[in-house]
C-alpha positions in Angstrom: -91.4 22.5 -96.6 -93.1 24.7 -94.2 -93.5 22.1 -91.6 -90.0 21.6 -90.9 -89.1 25.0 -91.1 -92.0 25.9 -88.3 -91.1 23.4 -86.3 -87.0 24.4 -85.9 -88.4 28.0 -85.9 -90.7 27.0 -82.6 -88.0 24.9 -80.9 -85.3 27.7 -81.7 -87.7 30.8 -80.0 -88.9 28.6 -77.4 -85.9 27.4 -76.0 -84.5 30.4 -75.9 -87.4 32.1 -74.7 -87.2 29.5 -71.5 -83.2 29.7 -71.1 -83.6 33.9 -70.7 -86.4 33.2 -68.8 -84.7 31.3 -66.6 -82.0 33.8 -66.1 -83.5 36.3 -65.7 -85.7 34.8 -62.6 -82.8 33.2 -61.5 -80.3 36.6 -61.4 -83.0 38.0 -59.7 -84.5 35.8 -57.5 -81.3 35.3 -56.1 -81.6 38.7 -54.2 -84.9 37.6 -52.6 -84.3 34.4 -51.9 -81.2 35.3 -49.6 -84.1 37.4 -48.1 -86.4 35.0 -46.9 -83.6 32.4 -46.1 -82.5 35.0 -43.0 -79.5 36.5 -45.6 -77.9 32.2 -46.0 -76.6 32.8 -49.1 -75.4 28.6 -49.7 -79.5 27.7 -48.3 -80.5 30.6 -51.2 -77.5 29.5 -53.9 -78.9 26.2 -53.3 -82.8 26.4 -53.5 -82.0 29.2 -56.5 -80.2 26.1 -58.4 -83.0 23.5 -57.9 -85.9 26.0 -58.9 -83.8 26.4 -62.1 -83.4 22.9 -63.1 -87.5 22.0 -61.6 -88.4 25.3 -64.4 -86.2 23.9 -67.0 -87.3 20.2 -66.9 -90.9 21.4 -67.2 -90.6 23.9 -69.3 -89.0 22.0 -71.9 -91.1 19.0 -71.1 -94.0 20.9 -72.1 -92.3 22.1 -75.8 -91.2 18.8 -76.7 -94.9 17.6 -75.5 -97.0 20.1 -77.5 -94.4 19.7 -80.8 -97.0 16.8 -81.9 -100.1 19.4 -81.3 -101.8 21.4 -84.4 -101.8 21.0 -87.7 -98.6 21.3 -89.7 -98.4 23.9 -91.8 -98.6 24.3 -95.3 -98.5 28.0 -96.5 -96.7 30.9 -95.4 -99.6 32.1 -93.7 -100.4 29.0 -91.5 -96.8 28.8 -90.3 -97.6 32.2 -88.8 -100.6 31.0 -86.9 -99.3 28.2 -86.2 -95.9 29.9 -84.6 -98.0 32.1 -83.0 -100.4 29.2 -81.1 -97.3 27.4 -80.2 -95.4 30.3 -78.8 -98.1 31.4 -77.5 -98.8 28.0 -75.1 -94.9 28.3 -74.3 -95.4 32.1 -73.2 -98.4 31.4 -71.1 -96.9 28.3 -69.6 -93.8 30.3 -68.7 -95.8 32.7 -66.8 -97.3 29.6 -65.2 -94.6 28.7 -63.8 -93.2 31.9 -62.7 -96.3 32.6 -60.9 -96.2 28.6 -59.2 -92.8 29.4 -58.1 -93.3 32.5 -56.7 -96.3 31.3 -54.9 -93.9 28.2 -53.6 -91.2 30.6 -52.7 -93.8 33.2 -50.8 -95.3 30.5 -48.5 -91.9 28.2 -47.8 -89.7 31.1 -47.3 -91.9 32.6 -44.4 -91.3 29.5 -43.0 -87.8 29.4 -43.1 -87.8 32.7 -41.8 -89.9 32.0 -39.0 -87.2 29.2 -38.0 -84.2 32.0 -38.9 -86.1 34.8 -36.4 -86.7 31.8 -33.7 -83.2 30.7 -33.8 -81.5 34.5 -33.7 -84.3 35.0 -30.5 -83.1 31.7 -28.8 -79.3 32.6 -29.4 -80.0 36.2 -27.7 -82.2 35.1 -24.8 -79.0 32.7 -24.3 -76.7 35.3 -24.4 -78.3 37.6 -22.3 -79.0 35.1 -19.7 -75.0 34.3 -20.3 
């Protein structure tokens, strides 16, 4: 009885947990992404769209994955540890990824930026030679 009732209890608070999660890096993420793409808002739309999906397929990869870990429970004070371990993993795996994609998002957006600021010098020393 307890073992089905942990089990939609996890899937129900992690889900969720990774769909606000999402969101929430995704609403504001947005902002710096447009940043480091020299202010292209379709280049930052774009890349802000594909880090989503890349975080969700994980993510929820990882819940379904770990679903056949642990011992099921069988008290009232199991399912709490148990709840706890699981959401726990989920939690620390979100941050995981945050962190990954932040890294990913450091590094590759100096680099665009590098190409933005070339371009913009090119196009002035063009113009002023005009």
């Amino acid at each position: 009885m307890y073992a089905v009732s942990a089990y939609l209890v996890y899937l129900a608070i992690s889900i969720a947990l990774t769909v606000w999660v999402a969101r929430t890096l995704s609403k504001n993420g947005f902002v710096f992404l447009t940043e480091c793409f020299g202010h292209d808002q379709m280049l930052a739309a774009s890349t802000n769209h594909l880090l989503v999906v890349g975080f969700y397929l994980v993510n929820l990869g990882w819940i379904l994955l770990t679903l056949r870990f642990g011992t099921p429970p069988e008290t009232a004070i199991d399912t709490i540890q148990f709840l706890s371990s699981k959401i726990g993993i989920v939690v620390v795996a979100l941050g995981l990824m945050h962190f990954f994609n932040m890294n990913a998002i450091a590094k590759f957006g100096r680099k665009v930026g590098t190409w933005f600021r070339e371009e913009q010098w090119a196009s002035r020393a063009a113009a002023d030679e005009a």
